[in-house]
TORNU-512652 format. One line per field, with one value per residue (C-alpha): chain; x, y, z. Coordinates in steps of 0.001 Angstrom, whole numbers. Example, Ala and Ser with C-alpha at 12.3 -4.5 7.8 and 13.67 -1.06 7.14 Angstrom:
2
mol = [A  A]
X = [12300  13670]
Y = [-4500  -1060]
Z = [7800  7140]
***
This chain:
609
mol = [A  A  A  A  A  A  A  A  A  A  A  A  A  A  A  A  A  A  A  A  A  A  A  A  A  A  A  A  A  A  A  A  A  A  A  A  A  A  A  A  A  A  A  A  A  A  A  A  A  A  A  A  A  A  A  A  A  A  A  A  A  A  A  A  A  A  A  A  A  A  A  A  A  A  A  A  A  A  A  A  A  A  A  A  A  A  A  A  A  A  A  A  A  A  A  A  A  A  A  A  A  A  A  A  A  A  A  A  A  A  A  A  A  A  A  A  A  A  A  A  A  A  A  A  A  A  A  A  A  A  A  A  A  A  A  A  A  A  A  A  A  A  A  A  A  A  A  A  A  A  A  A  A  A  A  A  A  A  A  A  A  A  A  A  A  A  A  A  A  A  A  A  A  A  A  A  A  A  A  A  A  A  A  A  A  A  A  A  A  A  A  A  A  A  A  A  A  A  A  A  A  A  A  A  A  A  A  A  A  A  A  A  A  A  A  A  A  A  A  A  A  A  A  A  A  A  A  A  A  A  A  A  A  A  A  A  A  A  A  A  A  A  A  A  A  A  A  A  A  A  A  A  A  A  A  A  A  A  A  A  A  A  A  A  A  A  A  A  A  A  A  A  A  A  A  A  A  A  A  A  A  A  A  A  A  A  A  A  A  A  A  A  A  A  A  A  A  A  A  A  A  A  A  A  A  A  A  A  A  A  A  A  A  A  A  A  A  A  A  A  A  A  A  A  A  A  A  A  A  A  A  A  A  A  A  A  A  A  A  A  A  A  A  A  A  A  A  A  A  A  A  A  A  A  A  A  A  A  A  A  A  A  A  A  A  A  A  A  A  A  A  A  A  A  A  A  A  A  A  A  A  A  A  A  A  A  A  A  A  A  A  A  A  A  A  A  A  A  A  A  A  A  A  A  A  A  A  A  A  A  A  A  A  A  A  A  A  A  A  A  A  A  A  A  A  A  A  A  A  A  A  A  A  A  A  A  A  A  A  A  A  A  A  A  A  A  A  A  A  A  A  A  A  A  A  A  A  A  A  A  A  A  A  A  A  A  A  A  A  A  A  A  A  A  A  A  A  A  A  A  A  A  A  A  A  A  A  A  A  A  A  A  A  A  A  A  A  A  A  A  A  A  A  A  A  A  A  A  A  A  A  A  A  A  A  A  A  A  A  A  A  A  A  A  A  A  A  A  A  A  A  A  A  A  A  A  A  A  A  A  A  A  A  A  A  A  A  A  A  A  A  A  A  A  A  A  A  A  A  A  A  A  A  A  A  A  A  A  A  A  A  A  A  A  A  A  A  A  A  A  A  A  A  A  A  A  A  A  A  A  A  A  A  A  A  A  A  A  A  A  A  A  A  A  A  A  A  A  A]
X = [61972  63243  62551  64426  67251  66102  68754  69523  73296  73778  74956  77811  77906  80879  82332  83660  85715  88020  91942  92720  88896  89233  87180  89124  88614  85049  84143  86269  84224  81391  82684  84024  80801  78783  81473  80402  76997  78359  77626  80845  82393  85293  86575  88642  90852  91219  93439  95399  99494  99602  98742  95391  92942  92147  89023  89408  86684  86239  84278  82292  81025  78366  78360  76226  77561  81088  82661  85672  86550  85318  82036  81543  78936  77400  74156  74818  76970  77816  78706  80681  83340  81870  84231  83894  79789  79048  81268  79542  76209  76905  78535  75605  73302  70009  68242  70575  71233  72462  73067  74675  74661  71358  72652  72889  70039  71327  69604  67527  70000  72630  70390  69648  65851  66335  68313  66670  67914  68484  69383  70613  72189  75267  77068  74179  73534  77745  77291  75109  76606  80425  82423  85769  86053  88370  85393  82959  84377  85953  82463  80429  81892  81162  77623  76666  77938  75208  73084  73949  73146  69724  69202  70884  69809  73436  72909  74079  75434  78020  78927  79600  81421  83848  84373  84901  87415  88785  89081  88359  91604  90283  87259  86843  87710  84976  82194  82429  82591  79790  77643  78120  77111  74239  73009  73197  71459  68352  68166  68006  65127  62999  63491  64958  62810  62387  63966  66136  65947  69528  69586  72146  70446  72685  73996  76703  78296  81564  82306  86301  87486  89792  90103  93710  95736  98417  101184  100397  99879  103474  105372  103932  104892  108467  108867  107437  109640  112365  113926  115783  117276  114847  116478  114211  113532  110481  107806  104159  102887  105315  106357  103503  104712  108539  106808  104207  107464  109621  106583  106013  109984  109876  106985  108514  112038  113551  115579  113804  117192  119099  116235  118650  116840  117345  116660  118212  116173  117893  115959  118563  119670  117926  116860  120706  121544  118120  119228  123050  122169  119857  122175  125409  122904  122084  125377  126366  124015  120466  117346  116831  114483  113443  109766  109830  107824  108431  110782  112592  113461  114401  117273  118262  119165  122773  122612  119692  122412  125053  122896  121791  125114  126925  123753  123010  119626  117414  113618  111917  108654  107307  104197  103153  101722  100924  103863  106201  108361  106187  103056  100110  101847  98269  96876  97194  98637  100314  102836  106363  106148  108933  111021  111034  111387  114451  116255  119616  121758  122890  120954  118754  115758  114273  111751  108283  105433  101898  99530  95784  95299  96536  96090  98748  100543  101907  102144  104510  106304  107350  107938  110153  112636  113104  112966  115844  117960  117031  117750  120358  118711  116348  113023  110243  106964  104800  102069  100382  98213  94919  96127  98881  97099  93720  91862  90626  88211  90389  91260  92833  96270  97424  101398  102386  105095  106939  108184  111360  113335  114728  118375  119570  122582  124975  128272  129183  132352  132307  131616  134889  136595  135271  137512  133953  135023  134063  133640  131055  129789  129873  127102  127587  124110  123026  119888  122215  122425  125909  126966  127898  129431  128289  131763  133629  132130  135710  139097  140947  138556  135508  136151  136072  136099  132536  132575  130395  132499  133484  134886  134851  133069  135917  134977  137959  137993  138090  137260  137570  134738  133812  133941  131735  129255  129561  128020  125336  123654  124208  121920  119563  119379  119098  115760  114369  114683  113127  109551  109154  110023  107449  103703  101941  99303  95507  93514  89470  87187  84039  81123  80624  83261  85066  87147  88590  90459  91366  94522  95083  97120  97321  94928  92409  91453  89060  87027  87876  85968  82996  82871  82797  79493  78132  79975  78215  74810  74932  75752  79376  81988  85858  88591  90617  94200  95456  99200  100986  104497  107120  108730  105804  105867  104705  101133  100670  101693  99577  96652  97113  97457  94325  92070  91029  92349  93053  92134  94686  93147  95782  96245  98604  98075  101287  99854  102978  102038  100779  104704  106532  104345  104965  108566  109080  106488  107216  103229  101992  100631  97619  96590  95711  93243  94401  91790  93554  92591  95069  93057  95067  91594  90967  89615  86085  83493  81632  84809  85448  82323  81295  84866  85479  81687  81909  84814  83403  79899  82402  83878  80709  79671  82536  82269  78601  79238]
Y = [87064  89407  92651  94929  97338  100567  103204  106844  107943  104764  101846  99515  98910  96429  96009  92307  92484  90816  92724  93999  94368  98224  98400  100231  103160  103010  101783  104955  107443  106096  106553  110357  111186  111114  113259  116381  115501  116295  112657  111113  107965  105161  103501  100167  98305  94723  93430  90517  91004  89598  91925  90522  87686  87481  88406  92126  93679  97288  98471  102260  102736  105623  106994  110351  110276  110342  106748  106461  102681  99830  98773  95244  93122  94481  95781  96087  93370  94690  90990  91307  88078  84659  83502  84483  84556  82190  83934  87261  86473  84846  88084  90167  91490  89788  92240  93516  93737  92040  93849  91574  91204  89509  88993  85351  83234  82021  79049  79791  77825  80301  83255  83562  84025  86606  88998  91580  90762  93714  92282  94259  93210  94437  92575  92341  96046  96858  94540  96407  99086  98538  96578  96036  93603  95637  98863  96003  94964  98891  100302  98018  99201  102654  101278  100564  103229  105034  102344  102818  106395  106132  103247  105334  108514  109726  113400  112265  115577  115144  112018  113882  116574  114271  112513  115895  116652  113465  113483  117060  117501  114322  114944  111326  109624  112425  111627  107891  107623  110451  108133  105041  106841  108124  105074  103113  106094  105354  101912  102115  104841  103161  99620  99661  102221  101925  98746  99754  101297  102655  105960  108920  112257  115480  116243  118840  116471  116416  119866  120741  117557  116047  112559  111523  108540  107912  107700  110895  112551  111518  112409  115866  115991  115003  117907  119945  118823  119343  116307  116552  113285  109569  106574  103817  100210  99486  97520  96765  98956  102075  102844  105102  107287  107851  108349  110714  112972  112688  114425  117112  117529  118773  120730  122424  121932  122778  126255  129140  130598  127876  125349  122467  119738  120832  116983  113885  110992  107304  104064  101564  98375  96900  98031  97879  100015  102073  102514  102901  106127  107211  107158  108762  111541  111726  111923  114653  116682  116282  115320  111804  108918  105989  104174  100219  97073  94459  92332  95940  96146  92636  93309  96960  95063  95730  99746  99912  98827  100879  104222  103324  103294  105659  107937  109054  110418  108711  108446  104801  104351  100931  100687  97424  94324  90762  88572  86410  86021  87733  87396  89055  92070  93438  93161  95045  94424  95612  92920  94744  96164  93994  93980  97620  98338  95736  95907  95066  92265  93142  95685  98376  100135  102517  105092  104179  106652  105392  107811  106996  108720  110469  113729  112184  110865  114114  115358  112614  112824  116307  115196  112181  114468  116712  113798  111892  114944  115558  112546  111377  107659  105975  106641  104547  105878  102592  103096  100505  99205  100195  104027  104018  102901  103619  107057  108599  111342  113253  117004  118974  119709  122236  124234  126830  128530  130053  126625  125802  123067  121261  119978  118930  119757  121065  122264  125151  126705  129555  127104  125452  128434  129904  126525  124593  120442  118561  114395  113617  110740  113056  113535  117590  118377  115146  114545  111430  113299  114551  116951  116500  117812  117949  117216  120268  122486  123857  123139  122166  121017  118756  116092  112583  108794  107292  103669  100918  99550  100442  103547  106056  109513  111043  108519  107097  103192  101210  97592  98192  96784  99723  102101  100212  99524  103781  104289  101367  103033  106420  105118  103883  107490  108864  106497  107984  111386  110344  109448  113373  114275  111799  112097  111674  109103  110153  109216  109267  108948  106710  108411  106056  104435  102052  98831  97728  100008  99795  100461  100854  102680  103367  102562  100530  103782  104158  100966  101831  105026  103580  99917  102100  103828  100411  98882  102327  101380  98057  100009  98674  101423  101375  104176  104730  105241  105328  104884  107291  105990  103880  104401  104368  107729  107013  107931  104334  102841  104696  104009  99951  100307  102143  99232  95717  94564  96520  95218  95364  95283  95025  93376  91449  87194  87085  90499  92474  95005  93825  91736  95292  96485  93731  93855  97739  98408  95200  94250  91150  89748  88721  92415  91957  90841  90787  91539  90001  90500  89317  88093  91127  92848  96368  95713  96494  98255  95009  92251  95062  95410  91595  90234  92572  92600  88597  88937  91567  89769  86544  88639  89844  86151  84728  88048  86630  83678]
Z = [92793  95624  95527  93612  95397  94940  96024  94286  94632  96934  95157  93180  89519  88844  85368  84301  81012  79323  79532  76437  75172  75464  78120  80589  79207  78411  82371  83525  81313  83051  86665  85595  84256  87473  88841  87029  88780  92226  93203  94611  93192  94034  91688  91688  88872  89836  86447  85761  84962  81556  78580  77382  77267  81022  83491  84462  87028  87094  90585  90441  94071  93431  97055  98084  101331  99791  100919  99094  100280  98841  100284  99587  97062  94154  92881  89045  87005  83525  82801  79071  79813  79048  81675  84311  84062  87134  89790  88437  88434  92206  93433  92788  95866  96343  94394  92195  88810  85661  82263  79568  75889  74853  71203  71904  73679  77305  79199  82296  84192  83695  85766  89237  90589  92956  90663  88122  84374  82007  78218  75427  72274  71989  69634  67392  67415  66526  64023  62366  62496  62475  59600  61500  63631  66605  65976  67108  70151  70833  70362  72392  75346  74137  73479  76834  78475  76490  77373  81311  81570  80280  82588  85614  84936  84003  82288  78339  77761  80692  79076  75884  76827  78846  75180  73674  75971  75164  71642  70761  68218  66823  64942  63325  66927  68590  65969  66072  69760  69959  67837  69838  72855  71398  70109  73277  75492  72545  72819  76481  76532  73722  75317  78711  80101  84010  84510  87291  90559  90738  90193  90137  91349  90628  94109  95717  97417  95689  96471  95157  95649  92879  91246  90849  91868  94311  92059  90261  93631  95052  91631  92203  96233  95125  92858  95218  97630  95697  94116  91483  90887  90407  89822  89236  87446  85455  88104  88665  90088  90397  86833  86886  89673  87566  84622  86392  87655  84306  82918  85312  85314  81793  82495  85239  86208  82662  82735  80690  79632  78769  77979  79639  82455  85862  87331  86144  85646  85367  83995  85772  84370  87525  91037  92464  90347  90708  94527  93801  91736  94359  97776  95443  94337  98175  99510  96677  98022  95482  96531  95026  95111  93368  92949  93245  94633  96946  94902  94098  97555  98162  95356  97228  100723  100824  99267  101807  104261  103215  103622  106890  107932  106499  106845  103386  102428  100232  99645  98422  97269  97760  96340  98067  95340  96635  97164  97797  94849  91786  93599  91851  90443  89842  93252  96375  100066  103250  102890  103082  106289  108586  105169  104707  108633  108801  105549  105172  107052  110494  113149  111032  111364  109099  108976  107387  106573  105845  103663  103561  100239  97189  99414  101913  99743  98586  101666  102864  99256  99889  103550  103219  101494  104554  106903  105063  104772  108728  109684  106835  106491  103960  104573  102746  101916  102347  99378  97701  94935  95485  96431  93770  90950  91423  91449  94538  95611  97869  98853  96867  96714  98609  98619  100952  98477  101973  103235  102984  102676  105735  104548  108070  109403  106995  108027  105685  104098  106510  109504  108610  107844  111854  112790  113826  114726  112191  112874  110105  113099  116444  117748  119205  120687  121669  118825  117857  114244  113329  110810  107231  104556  100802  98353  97503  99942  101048  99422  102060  105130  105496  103515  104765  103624  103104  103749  105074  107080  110781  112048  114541  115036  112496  109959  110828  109827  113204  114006  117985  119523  121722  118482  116372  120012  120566  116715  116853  120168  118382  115353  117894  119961  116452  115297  118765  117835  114597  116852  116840  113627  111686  111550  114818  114513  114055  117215  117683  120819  120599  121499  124344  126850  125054  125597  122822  119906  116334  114692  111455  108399  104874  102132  104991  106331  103100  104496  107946  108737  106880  109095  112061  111130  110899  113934  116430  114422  116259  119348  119136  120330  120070  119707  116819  115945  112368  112279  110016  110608  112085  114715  116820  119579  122986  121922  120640  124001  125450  123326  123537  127372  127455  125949  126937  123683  120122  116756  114209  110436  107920  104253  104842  106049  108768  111064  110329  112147  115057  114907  114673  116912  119555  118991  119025  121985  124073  124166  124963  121758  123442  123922  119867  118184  113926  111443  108137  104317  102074  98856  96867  96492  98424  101769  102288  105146  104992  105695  108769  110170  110367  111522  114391  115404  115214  117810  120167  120356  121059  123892  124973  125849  127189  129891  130133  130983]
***
């Protein structure tokens, strides 16, 4: 028997259900009731796509030191699926922890001898108690929740109050689920009693950090940012974030007077249509977006196309799933990169952003809106899964009510009036971004022909060769003024001289910051950039020429960006070194820290030898 892990505020509980058991709710009242604690927490969903009857996991990452990433292994199972029993019991720590329903005997074969076993009979104890079938399986879940703070040290009354909160308008609902609790948390004490040496301490360490998710997070930045127009087609895993803004729309965007919506909200017969609505709300003059996936945007290539060239504002939210084709719907990656950067047929290139975090996310949100009006071009905001769906500990979020809106270049009634030229494709100050007009701005003057075909700097159609060669090199002047418009990337010095760097982006910066702890604890030393969009300013150059070599982590199996960053920056490939995870999970610290230490202690010998 190995010794048991003994760790307060410092350890992994992970949840393995069955989808549709009613556990979801249940594992998140547990992660939400160390909160109140002040112990920090990071939680993952890792679900199948189908409605119910398949393995579900649910990871709680209890972390004092406030690591929000996903970490790696596990020191608690809660093992409730029959199913999926062997790969649980093998993913626990040496160590660690099993709870599981004892109701039924299990052979010895089915344990392991260096894990710590904690029974409890679940099923026998709701049958007991409960009559109806669905109360049995609803109020197990409940059960060992109870069960879990005793065992954990979780403050009951916490737990409680969060079901209060919950259910407080329904009495019948509050009692029930009250009891359930309860009767777990006495089990637990009377027969459970210091069995485990995971504990949760109450702490300060969450400070006023909120728990929210990504998709919440960027349906708030775009009304902040002032959209007032979402077009959008119902996918896994962005429905959330158009549902998340038709609700704060009638919150906050309805007119007190005349009660009567001041946004427009369109469920499309399909994406096309999603991103039709979306670039004719642009070029009228609204702030519009729409919330998709991967295969979303493989149906928008031509509209994506069309706004490119005609340079019409719009905002897309891809909130990245594993593909090709359907993929897993219900897992994460960093997989749409190239096809996001090149949509459309022809020559294109299109501005990315890349948030870490719900925090960032609604920063960009509220950003992309300015940027695509700026720069009158799509702009995608490259989410994904695990920051989308998923709740994260993050800063809260913060509105300076004085900004204002950047709507680009406008040319106004009274600028056509003063006899200003208007060519809604010349380029007058030498940015590479013209002027344009919103319909109906002046009677007689302004007005031009919007088409996605060829023409000249007075949206005159032309096929002449040197016409259509004068506005592709304008739209390539125009995505270089974009490089100092768009986030700059985020760069940190190792304490120590270092050779090699490490660039990364989005949701792998949880993991990231965490790996490199561990990597300096093995006296292993490399800079940091995190890219926060595309296209890359001089600063990255810089930062590759500066190193030996750069890692690259990304989720994503084909290294898309280290290809977009070879083809954009002209670097020799070999100057990278890709750290891939593409298994649709989270990345974690540990898959980090051993694959680039394996490569630099690699390097290390080879300069030995």
């Amino acid at each position: 028997m190995s010794k048991p892990i003994k760790a307060t505020n410092d350890f992994v509980v992970k949840f393995a259900n069955v989808n549709g058991s009613g556990s979801a709710s249940a594992n998140e009242l547990f992660a939400r009731s160390i909160l109140p604690m002040g112990v920090p927490v990071a939680t993952r969903n890792i679900f199948p796509s189908n409605i119910q009857g398949l393995p579900t996991w649910f990871e709680v990452r209890v972390s004092g030191k406030g690591w929000v990433g996903r970490r790696g292994g596990c020191d608690l199972m809660v093992a409730m699926n029959p199913q999926t029993w062997d790969k649980d019991i093998a993913s626990i720590d040496a160590g660690g922890y099993l709870f599981y329903d004892s109701s039924k005997p299990m052979p010895e074969s089915k344990f392991r001898s260096d894990i710590h076993v904690i029974g409890m009979p679940l099923t026998e104890i709701c049958n007991r108690t409960y009559k109806d079938p669905r109360q049995r399986q609803l109020f197990k879940n409940i059960i060992y929740v109870g069960a879990l703070s005793a065992i954990l040290d979780i403050d009951l009354a916490v737990v409680e109050k969060l079901i209060s909160d919950q259910y407080g308008s329904k009495q019948q609902l509050l009692d029930s689920n009250i009891q359930a609790v309860r009767m777990g948390h006495a089990y637990a004490n009377e027969n459970l009693a210091a069995i485990c040496a995971l504990k949760v301490a109450k702490s300060d360490a969450v400070g006023n950090r909120i728990f929210i998710n990504g998709n919440e997070a960027a349906a708030l930045g775009c009304v902040y940012g002032g959209a007032t127009v979402a077009a959008w087609y119902p996918i896994t895993p962005s429905t959330s974030l158009a549902e998340a803004f038709m609700k704060h729309c009638r919150k906050l965007r309805i007119d007190p007077e005349s009660k009567k919506n001041k946004f427009a909200i369109i469920q499309a017969e399909d994406e096309i249509a999603a991103i039709g609505a979306v670039i004719g709300a642009g070029w009228n003059g609204a702030r519009a977006f729409t919330a998709t996936s991967g295969p979303g945007i493989s149906l928008m290539q031509e509209f994506l196309g069309l706004a490119y060239f005609a340079e019409v504002p719009a905002v897309i939210f891809d909130v990245q799933r594993g593909g090709p084709s359907t993929g897993m719907p219900t897992r994460t990656q960093q997989a749409d990169i190239l096809l996001c950067a090149y949509a459309s047929h022809g020559d294109t290139k299109h501005v990315l952003l890349f948030p870490e975090d719900p925090r960032e996310l609604f920063e960009m949100a509220a950003q992309s809106l300015d940027l695509a009006e700026r720069l009158q071009t799509p702009i995608f905001v490259m989410e994904d899964l695990d920051i989308g769906m998923n709740d994260w500990l993050c800063a809260p979020l913060t509105w300076d009510d004085s900004r204002r809106y950047d709507r680009g270049k406008l040319m106004s009634a009274e600028d056509l009036e003063a006899g200003k030229t208007f060519g809604r494709y010349l380029d007058v100050d030498g940015d590479a971004i013209p002027y344009r007009t919103l319909p109906g701005v002046h009677p007689t003057k302004g007005a031009y022909f919007t088409r996605g075909t060829s023409r000249d700097r007075f949206a005159k159609y032309s096929e002449e060769g040197a016409v259509y060669a004068d506005n592709m090199q304008r739209l390539v002047r125009k995505f270089e003024t974009a490089k100092s418009l768009v986030p700059a990337p985020v760069k940190r010095k190792a304490r120590e001289a270092a050779r090699f760097g490490v660039i990364y982006f989005g949701s792998t910066s949880a993991a990231m910051g965490e790996a490199l702890v561990a990597l300096e604890a093995q006296g292993l030393h490399l800079d940091t950039m995190r890219l926060r969009a595309f296209p890359f300013s001089d600063e990255v150059v810089d930062f590759i020429n500066a190193h030996d070599q750069v890692f690259i982590v990304e989720q994503n199996r084909d290294a898309q960006m280290r290809m977009l960053l070879v083809n954009e920056c002209a670097i020799d490939p070999a100057r990278f070194i890709s750290v891939l995870h593409y298994d649709g999970t989270p990345i974690t610290a540990r898959f980090i820290t051993a694959a680039i230490a394996e490569r630099l202690q690699i390097k290390a010998k080879e300069a030995a030898e």
